[in-house]
ROTORLUM-907763 format. One record per atom (N, C-alpha, C): residue in three letters; atom name; x, y, z negated. Coordinates in pm, 1 decimal, always signed. Atoms other than C-alpha are relative to their C-alpha. Example, Ala and Ser with C-alpha at 12.3 -4.5 7.8 and 13.67 -1.06 7.14 Angstrom:
BEGIN
resn, name, east, north, up
Ala, N, +89.0, -119.0, +0.0;
Ala, CA, +1230.0, -450.0, -780.0;
Ala, C, +90.0, +120.0, +0.0;
Ser, N, -82.0, -119.0, +6.0;
Ser, CA, +1367.0, -106.0, -714.0;
Ser, C, -77.0, +109.0, -73.0;
//
This chain:
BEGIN
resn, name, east, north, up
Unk, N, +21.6, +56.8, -131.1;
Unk, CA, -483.8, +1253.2, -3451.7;
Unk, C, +106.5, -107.8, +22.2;
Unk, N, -133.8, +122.9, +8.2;
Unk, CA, -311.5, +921.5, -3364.4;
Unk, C, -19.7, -51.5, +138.6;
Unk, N, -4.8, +26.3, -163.5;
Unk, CA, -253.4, +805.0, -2986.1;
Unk, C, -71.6, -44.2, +48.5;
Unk, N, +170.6, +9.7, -66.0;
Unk, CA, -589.7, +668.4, -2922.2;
Unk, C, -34.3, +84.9, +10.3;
Unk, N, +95.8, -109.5, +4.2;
Unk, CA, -706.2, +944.0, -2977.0;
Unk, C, +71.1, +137.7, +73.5;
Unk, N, -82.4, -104.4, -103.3;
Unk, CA, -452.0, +1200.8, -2820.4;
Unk, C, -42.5, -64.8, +170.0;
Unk, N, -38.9, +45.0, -161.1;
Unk, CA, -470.5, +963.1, -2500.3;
Unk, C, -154.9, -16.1, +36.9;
Unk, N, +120.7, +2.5, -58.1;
Unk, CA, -864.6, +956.2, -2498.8;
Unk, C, -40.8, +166.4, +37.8;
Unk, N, +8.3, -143.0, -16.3;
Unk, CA, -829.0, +1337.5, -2543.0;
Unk, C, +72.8, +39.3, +149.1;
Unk, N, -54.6, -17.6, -137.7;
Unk, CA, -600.6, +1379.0, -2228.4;
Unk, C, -110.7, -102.2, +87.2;
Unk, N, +80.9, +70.9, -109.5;
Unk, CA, -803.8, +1113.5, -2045.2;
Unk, C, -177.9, +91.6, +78.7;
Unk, N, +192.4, -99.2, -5.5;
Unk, CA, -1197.9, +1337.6, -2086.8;
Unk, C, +148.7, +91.7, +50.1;
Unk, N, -52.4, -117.2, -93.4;
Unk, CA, -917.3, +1669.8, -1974.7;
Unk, C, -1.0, +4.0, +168.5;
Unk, N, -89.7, +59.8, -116.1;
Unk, CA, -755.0, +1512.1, -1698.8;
Unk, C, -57.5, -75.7, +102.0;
Unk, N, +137.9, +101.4, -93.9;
Unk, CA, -1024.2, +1277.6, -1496.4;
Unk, C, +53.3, -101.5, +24.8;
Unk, N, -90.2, +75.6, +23.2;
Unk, CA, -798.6, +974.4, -1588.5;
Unk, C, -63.9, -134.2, -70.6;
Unk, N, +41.0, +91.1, +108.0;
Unk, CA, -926.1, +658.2, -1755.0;
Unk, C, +94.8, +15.1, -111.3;
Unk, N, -48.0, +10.2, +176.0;
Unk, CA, -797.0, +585.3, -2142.9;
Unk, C, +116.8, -92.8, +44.0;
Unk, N, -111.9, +44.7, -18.2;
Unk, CA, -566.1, +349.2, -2019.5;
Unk, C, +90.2, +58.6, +47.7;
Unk, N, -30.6, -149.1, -33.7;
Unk, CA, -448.0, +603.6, -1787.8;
Unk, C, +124.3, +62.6, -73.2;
Unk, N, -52.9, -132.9, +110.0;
Unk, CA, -355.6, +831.2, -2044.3;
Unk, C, +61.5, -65.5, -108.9;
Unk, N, -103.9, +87.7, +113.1;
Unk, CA, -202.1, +549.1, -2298.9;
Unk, C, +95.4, +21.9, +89.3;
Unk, N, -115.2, +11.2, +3.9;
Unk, CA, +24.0, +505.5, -2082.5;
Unk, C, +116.7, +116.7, +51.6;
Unk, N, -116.0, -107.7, -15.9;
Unk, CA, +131.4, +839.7, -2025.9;
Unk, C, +69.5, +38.7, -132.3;
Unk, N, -3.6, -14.3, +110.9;
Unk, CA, +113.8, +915.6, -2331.6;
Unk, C, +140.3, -73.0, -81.5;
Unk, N, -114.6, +44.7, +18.7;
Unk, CA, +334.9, +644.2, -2430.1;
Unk, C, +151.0, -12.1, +77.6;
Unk, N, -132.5, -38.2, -142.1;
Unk, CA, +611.5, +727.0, -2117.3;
Unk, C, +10.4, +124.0, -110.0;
Unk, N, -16.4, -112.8, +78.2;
Unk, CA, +590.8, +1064.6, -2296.5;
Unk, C, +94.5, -20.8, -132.7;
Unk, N, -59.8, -24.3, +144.2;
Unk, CA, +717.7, +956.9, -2646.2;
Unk, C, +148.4, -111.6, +14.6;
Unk, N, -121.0, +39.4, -52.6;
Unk, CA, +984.0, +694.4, -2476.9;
Unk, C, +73.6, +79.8, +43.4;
Unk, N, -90.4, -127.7, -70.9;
Unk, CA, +1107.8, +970.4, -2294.1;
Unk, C, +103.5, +31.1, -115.9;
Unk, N, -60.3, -76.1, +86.5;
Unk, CA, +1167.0, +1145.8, -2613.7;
Unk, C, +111.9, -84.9, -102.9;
Unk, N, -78.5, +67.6, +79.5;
Unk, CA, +1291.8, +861.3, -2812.8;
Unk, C, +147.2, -8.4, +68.2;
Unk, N, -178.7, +31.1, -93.4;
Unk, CA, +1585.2, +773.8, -2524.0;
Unk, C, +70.9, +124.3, +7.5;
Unk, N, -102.6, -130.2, -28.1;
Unk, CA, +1714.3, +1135.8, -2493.5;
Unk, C, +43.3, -38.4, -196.1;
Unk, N, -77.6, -31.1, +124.6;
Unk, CA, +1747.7, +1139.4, -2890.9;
Unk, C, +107.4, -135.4, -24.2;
Unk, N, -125.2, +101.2, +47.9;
Unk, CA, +1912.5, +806.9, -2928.2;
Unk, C, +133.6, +20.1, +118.1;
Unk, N, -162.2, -34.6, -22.9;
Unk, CA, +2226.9, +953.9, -2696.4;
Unk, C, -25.0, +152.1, -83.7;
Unk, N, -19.4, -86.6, +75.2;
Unk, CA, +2166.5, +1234.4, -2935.1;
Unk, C, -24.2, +143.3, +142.6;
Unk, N, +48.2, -124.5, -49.1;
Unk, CA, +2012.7, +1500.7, -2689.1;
Unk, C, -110.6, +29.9, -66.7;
Unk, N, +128.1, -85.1, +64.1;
Unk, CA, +1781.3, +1780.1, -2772.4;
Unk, C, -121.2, -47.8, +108.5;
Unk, N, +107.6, +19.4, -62.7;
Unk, CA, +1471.8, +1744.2, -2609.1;
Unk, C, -103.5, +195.2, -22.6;
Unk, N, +91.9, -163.9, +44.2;
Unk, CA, +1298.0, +2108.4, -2549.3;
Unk, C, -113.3, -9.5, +120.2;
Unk, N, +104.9, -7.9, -86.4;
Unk, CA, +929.9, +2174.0, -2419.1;
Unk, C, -75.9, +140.9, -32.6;
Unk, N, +26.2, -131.1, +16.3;
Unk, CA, +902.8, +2530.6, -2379.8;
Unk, C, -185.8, +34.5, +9.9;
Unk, N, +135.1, -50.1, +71.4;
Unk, CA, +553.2, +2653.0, -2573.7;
Unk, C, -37.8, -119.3, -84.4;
Unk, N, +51.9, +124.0, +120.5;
Unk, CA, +557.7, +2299.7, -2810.7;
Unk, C, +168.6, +30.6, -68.2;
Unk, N, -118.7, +29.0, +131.8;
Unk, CA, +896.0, +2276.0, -2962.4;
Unk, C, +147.2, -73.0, +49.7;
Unk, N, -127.2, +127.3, -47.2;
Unk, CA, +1228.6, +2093.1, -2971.8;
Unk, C, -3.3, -135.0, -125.5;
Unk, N, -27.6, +151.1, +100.1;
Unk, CA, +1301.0, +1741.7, -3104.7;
Unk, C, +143.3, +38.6, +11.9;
Unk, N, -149.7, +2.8, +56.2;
Unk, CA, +1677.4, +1740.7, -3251.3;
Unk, C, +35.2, -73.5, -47.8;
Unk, N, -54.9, +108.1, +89.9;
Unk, CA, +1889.8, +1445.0, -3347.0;
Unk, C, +87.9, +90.7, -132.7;
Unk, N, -101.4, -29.1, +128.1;
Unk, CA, +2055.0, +1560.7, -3723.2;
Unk, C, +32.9, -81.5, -39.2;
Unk, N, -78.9, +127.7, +58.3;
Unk, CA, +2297.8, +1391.8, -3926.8;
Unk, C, -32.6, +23.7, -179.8;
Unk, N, +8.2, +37.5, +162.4;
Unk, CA, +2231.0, +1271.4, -4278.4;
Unk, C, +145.2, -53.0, -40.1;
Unk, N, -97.7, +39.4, +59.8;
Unk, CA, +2516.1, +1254.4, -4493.1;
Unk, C, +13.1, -73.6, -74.2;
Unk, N, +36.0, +92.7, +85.6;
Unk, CA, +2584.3, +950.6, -4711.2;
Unk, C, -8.7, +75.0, -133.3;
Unk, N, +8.2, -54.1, +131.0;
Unk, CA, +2494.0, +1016.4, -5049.8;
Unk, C, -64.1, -111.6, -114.7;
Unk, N, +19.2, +56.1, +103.4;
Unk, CA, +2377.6, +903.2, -5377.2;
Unk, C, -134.9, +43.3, -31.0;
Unk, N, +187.6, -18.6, +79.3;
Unk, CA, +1999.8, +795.1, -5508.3;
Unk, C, +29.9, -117.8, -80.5;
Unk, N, +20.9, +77.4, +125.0;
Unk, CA, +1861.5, +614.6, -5792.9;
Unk, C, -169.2, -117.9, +88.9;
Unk, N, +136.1, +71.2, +15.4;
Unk, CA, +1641.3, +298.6, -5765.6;
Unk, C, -60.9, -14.6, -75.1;
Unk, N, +60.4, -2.6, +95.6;
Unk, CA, +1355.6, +370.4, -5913.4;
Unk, C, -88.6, -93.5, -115.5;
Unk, N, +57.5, +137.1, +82.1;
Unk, CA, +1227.0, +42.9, -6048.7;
Unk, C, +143.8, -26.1, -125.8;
Unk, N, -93.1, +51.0, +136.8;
Unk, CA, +1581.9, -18.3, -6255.6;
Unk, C, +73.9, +158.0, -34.5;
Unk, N, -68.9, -118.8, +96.5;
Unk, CA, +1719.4, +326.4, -6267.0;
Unk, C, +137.2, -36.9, +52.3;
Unk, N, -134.2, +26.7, -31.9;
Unk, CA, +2022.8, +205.5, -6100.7;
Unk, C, +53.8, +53.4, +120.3;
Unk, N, -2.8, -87.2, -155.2;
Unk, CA, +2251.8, +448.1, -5871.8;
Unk, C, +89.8, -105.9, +78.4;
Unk, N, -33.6, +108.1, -120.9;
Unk, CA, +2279.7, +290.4, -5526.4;
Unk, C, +47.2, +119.3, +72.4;
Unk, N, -36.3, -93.2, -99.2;
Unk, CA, +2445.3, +465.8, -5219.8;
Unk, C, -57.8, -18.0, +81.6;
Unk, N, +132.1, -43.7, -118.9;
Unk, CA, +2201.2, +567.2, -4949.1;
Unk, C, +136.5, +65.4, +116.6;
Unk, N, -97.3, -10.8, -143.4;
Unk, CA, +2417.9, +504.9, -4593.7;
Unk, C, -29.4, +200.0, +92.7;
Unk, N, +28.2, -93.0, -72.9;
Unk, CA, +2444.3, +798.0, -4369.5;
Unk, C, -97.7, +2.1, +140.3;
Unk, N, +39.6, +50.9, -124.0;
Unk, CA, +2219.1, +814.7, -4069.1;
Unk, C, -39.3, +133.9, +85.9;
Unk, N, +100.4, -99.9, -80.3;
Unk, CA, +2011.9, +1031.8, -3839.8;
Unk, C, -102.5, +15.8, +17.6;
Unk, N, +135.5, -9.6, +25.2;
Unk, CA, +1689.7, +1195.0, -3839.7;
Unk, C, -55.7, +91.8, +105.4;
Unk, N, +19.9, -131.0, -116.6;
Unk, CA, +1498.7, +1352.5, -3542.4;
Unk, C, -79.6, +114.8, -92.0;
Unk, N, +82.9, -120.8, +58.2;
Unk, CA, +1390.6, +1694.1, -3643.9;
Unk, C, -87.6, +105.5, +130.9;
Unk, N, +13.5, -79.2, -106.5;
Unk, CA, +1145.0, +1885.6, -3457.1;
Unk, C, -40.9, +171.1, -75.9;
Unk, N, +32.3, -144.5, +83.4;
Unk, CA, +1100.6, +2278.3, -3490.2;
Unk, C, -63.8, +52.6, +146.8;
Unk, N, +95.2, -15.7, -76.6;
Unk, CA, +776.2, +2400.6, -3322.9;
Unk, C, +64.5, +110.3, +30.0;
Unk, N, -3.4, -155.1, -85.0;
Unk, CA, +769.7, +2726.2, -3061.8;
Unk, C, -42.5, +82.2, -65.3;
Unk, N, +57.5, -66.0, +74.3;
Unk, CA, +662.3, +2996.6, -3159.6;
Unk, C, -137.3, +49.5, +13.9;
Unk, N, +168.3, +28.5, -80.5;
Unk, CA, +296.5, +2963.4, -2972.5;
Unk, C, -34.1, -81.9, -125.1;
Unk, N, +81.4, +107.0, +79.3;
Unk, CA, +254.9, +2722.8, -3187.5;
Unk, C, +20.5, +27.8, -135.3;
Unk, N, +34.2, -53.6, +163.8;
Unk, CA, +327.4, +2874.9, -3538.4;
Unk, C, -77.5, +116.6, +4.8;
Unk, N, +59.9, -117.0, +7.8;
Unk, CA, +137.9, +3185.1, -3408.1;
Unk, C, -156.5, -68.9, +47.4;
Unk, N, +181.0, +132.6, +32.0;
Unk, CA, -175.2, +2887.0, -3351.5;
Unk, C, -27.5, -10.7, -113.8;
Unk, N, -3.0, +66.2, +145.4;
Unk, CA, -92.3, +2752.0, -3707.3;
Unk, C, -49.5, +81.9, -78.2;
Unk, N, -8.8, -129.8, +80.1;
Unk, CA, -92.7, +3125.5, -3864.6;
Unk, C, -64.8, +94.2, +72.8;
Unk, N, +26.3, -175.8, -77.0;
Unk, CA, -277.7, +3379.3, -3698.5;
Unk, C, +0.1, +123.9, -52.6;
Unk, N, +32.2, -100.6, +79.7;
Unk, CA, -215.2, +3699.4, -3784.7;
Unk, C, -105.0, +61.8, -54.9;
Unk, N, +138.8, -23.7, +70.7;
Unk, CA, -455.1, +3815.2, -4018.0;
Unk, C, -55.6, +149.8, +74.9;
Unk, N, +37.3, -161.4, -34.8;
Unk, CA, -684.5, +4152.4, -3906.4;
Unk, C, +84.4, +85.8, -11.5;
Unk, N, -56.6, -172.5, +18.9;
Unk, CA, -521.5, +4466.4, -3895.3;
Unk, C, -88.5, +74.2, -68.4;
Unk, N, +47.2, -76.1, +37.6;
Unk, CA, -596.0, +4689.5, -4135.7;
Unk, C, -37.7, +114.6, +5.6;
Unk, N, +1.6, -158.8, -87.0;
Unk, CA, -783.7, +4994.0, -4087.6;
Unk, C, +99.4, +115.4, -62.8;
Unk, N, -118.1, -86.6, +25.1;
Unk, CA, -558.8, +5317.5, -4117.5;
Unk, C, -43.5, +39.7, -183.3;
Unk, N, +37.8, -80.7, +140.3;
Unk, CA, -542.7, +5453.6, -4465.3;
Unk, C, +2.5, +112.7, -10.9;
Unk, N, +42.1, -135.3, +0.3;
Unk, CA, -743.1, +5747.0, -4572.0;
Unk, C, +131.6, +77.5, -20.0;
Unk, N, -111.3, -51.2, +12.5;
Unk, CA, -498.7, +6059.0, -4543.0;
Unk, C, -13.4, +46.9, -123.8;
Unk, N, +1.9, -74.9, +170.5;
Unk, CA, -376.6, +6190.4, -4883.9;
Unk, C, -50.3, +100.5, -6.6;
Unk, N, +112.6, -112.0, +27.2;
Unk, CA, -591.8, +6374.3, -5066.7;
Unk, C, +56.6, +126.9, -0.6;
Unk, N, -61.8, -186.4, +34.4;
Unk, CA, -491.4, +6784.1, -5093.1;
Unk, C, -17.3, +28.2, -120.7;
Unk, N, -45.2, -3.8, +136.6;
Unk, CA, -378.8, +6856.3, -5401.0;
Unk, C, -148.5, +179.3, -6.4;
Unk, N, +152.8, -99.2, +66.3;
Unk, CA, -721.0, +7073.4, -5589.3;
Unk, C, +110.9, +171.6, +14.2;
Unk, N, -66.2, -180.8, -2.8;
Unk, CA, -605.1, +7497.7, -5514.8;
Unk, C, -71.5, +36.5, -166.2;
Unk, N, +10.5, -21.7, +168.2;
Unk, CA, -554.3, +7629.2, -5904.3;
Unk, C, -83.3, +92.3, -2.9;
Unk, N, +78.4, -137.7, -6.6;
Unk, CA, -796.7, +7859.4, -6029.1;
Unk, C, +100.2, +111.0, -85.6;
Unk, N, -34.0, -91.9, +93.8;
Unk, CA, -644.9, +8186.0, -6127.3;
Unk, C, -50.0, +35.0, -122.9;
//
């Protein structure tokens, strides 16, 4: 799904025209961008949090010559969904029915 299409989806919910809903839509993801660039969390209790992390500088190879370059340090938003929403993603599978009780051991014949 890509923001046409999220913002035509809120627009048919909501009784909103498409424009409407672009531009909430896009207020919505400004929002999120300006809290992370002063490095706040952003939390929306039953979706998730966005998190600024820090990348440490380090060492990669360019792969066209094979030659190691240093890859700057930076920051990366990370988000980690609720848990509504990995129990959407995953539903627990059926419950299984009980298992038969153990059998009784056969009485010996004298």
């Amino acid at each position: 799904m890509n923001t046409a299409e999220l913002a035509d989806h809120i627009a048919a919910d909501h009784a909103m025209n498409k424009s409407q809903a672009k531009t909430v839509v896009d207020a919505v993801f400004a929002a999120i961008v300006a809290a992370a660039s002063k490095g706040e969390e952003v939390s929306l209790p039953g979706f998730g949090k966005f998190k600024v992390a820090a990348r440490e500088a380090r060492q990669g190879r360019n792969p066209a010559t094979g030659e190691t370059i240093q890859i700057a340090a930076s920051k990366k938003l990370a988000f980690t969904p609720a848990k509504q929403v990995k129990d959407a993603m995953n539903p627990a599978p059926a419950s299984k029915p009980a298992a038969k009780a153990a059998a009784k051991p056969k009485a010996k014949k004298a």
